[in-house]
C-alpha positions as CSV (number, residue, x, y, z in Angstrom):
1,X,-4.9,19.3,25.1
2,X,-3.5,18.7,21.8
3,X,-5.4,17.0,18.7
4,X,-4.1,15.6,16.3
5,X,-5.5,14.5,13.2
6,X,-3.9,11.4,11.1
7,X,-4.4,10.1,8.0
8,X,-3.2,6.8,5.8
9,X,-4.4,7.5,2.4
10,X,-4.4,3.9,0.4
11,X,-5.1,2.5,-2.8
12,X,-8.4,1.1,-1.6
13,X,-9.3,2.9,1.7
14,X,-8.4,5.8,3.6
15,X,-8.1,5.3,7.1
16,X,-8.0,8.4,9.6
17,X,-8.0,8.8,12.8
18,X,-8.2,11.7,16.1
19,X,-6.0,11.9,18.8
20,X,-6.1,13.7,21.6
21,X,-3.5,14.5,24.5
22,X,-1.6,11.5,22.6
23,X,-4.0,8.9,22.9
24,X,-6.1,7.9,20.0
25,X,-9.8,8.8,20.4
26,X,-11.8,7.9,17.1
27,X,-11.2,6.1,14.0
28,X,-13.0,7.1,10.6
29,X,-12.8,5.0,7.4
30,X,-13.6,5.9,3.6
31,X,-12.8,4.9,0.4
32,X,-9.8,6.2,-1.0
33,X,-8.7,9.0,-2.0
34,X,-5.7,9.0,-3.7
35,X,-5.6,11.0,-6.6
36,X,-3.5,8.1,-8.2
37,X,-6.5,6.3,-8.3
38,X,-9.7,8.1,-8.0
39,X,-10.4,11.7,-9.6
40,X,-9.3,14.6,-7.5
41,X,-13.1,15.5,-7.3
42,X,-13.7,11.9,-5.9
43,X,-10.4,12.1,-3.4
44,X,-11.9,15.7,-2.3
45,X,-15.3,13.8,-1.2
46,X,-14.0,11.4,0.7
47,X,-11.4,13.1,2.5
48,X,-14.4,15.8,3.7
49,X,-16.5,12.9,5.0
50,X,-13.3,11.8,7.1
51,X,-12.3,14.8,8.4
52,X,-15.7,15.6,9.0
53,X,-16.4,12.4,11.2
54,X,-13.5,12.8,13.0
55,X,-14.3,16.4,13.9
56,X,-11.0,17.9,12.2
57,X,-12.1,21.2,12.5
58,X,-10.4,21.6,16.2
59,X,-7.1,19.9,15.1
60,X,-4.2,21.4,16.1
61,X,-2.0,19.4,13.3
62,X,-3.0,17.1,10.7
63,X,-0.6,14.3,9.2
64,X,-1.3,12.8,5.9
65,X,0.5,9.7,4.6
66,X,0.0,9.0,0.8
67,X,1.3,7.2,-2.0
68,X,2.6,9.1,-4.8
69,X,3.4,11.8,-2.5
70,X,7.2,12.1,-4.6
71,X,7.4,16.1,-5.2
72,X,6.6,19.7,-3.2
73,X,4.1,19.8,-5.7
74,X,2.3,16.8,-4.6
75,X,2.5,17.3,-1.2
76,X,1.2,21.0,-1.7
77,X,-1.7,19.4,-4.3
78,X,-3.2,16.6,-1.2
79,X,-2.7,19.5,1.5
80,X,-5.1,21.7,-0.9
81,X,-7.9,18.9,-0.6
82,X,-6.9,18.7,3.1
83,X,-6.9,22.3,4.5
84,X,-10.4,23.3,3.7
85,X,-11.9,21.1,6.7
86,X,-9.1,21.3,8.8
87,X,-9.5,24.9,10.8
88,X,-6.5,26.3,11.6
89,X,-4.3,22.9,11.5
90,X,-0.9,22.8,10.3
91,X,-1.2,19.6,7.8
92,X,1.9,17.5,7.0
93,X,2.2,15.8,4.4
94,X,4.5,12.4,3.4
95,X,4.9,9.7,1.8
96,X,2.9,6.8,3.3
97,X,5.8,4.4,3.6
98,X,6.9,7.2,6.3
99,X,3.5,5.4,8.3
100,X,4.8,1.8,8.0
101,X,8.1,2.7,9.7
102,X,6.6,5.1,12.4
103,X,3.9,2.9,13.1
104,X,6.8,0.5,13.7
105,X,8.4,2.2,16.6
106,X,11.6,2.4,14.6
107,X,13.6,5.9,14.0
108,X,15.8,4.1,10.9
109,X,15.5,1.2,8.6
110,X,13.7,0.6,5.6
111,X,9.6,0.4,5.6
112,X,8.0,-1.9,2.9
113,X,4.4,-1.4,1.6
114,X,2.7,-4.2,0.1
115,X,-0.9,-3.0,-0.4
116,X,-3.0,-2.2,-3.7
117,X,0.5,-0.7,-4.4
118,X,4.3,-1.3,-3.3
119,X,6.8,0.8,-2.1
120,X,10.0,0.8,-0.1
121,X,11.8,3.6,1.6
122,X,14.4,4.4,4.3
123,X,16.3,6.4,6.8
124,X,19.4,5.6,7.9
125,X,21.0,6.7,11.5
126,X,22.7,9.9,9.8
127,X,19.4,11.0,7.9
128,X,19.9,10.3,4.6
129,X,17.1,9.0,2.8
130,X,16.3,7.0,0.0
131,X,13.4,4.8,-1.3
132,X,12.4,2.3,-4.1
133,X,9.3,2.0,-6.8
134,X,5.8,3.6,-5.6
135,X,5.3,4.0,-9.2
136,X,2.2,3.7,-9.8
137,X,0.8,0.9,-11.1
138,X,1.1,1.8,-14.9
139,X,4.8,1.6,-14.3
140,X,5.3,-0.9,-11.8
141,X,3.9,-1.7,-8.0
142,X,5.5,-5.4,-9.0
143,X,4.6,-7.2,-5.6
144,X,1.3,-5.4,-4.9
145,X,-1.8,-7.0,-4.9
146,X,-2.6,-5.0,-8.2
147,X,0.2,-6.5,-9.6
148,X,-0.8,-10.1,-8.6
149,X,-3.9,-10.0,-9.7
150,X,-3.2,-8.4,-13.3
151,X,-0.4,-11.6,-13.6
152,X,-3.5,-13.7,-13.0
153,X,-5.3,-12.3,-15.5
154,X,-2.3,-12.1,-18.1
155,X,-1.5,-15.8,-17.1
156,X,-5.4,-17.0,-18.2
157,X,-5.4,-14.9,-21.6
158,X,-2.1,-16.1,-22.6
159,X,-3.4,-20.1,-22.3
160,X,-6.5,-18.9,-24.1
161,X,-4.2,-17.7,-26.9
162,X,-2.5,-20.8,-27.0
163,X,-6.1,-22.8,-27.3
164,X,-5.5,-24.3,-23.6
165,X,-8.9,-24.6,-21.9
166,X,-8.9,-23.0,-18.7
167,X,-7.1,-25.1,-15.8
168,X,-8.4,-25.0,-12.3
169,X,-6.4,-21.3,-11.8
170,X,-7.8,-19.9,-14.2
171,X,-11.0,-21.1,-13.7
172,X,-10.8,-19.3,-10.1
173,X,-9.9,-15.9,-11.5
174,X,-13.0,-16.4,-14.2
175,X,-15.2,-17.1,-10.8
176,X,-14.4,-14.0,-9.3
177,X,-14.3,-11.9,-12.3
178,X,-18.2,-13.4,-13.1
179,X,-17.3,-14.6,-16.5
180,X,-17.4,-17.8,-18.3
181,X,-14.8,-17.8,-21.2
182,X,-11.2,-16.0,-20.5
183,X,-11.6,-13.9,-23.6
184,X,-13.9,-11.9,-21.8
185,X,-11.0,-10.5,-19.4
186,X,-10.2,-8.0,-21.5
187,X,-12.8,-6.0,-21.7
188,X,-13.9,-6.7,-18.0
189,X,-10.0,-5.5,-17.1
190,X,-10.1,-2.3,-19.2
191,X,-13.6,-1.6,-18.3
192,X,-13.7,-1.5,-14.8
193,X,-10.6,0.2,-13.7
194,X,-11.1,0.0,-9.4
195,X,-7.6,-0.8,-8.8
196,X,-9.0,-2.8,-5.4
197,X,-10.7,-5.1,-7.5
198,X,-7.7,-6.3,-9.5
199,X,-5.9,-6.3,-5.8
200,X,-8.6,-8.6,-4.1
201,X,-8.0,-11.2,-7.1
202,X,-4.0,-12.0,-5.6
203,X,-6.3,-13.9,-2.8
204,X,-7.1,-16.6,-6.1
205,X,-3.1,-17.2,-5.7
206,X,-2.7,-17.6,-2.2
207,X,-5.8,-19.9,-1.8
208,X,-4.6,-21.8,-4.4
209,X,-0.9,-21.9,-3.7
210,X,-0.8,-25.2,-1.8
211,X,-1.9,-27.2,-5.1
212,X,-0.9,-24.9,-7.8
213,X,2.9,-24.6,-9.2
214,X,2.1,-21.5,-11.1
215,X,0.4,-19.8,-8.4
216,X,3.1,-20.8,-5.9
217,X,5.8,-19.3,-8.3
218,X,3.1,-15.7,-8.2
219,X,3.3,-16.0,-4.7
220,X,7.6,-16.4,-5.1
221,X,8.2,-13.6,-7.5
222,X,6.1,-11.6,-5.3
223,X,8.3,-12.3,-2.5
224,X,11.0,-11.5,-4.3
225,X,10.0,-7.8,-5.6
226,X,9.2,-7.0,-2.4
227,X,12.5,-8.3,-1.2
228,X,14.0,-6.5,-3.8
229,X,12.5,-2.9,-3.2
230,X,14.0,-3.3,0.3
231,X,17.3,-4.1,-1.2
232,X,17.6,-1.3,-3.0
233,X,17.0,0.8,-0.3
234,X,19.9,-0.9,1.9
235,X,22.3,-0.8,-1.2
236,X,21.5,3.3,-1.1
237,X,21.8,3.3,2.7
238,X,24.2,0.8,3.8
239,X,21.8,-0.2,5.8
240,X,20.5,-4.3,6.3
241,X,17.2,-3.3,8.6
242,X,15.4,-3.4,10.1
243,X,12.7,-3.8,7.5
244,X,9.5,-3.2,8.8
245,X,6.4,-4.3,6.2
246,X,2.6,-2.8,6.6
247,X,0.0,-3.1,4.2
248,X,-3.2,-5.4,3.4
249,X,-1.6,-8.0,1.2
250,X,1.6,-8.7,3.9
251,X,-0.9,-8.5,6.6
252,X,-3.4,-10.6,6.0
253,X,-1.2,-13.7,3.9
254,X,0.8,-15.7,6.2
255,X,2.5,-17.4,3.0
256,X,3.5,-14.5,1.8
257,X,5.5,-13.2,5.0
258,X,7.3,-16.3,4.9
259,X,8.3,-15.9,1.7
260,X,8.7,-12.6,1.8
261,X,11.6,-13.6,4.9
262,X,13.0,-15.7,2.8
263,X,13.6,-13.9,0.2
264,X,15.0,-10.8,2.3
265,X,17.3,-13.3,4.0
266,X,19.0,-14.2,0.2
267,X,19.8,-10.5,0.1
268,X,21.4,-10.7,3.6
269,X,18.8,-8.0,4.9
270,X,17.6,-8.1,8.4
271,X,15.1,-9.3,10.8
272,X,11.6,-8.6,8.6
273,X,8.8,-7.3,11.1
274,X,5.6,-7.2,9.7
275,X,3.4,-4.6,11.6
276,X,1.2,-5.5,14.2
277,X,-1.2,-2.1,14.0
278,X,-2.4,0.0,11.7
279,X,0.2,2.5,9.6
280,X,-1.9,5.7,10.3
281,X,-1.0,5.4,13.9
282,X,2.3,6.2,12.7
283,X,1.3,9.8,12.6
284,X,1.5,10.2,15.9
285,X,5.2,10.3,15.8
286,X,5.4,12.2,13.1
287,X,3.4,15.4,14.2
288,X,6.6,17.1,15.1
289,X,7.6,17.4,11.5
290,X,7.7,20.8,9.8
């Protein structure tokens, strides 16, 4: 019986899981361990802790899905941290937006991630590839939770600046940021650097959306760079979808996958299918790769 061993490495959780004879046995969870955002010491931890709980030892293949997984060198780097508790396991390694459109049945069209990060990327029916940001959130990940939060946070220090007190917006990202005065974002931003706290903040926007203009127009423009990754992708491809979107902050906002429709229906992109299960158990079709 075959075991297989997959993994969806996130911005704020790594989520594994062990299957055997193709069905899916256990589930493990950890913190993450992407060396985007943690130190490789820290990634190296966790990963050993997941592996270990879902007895990876036995595998007969491991697959890893990962952001910032761009080069041979970074896929050789996260199999490094990988290998050491995996036996004998072959261990493939990808880009996580390779999960999204797995995990969504589909053998072309263009996956979305809208996480702690964002990403798009695509296959089309002749195999070529192509894919759009996954930068990294010092250079972009415009529509990730990240992202929204950070806008929050720029939105309530530039009022301050302009010697507005702090409207009822702002006074929601003070709440959950344990401060008092906005002037004290600054230093709370730059000192506590846990991208999944910034990400959890985008929930102040959504909550608020309903009787907030500003945070309405967040929740827009992060339609819209979402929308807009895909877009690239299906100028490079000629291909319109479907577009298949996984990640926390498209999973777990309804307002946001409406808009997020929207928007991909001004760019005259295809039905939008936001995933009903997990991306790791995308690995499962992807175990055949070399």
């Amino acid at each position: 019986m075959s075991i297989l061993i997959g993994l969806d490495i996130g911005g704020t959780k790594t989520h594994g899981l062990r299957a055997e004879g193709g069905t899916v046995a256990q589930e493990a969870f950890g913190g993450s361990a992407n060396v985007q955002n943690v130190s490789r010491d820290a990634a190296a931890s966790v990963l050993a802790q997941v592996l270990a709980e879902l007895g990876a030892a036995d595998a007969d293949v491991v697959v890893a899905g990962a952001g910032g997984v761009d080069t041979a060198a970074d896929a050789e780097a996260l199999r490094g941290l990988i290998a050491p508790h995996a036996g004998r396991a072959r261990v493939v390694v990808v880009h996580d937006t390779r999960l999204v459109l797995a995990a969504g049945g589909c053998r072309t069209g263009i996956a979305v991630i809208a996480g702690t990060g964002s990403a798009a990327w695509g296959t089309a029916p002749g195999g070529r590839e192509a894919r759009a940001g996954g930068w990294g959130h010092l250079l972009g990940d415009e529509g990730s939770g990240y992202w929204m939060g950070r806008e929050l946070v720029r939105r309530a220090l530039a009022r301050h600046d302009d010697g507005q007190a702090p409207d009822a917006l702002d006074r929601a990202v003070l709440d959950r940021c344990g401060l008092a005065q906005p002037g004290g974002l600054i230093e709370r931003f730059h000192t506590l650097p846990e991208r999944g706290f910034w990400a959890g903040l985008s929930r102040v926007a959504f909550e608020a959306a309903a009787q907030d203009e500003d945070a309405m127009r967040l929740v827009d423009r992060t339609a819209d760079a979402l929308a807009e990754l895909a877009a690239t992708v299906s100028r490079r491809l000629a291909l319109s979808g479907p577009v298949v979107v996984g990640g926390g902050l498209a999973v777990h906002q309804p307002l946001l996958r409406e808009r997020l429709r929207e928007a991909a229906a001004r760019r005259g992109l295809g039905e939008v299918r936001v995933l009903d299960r997990a991306p790791v158990h995308g690995t499962l079709r992807l175990a055949d790769r070399p």
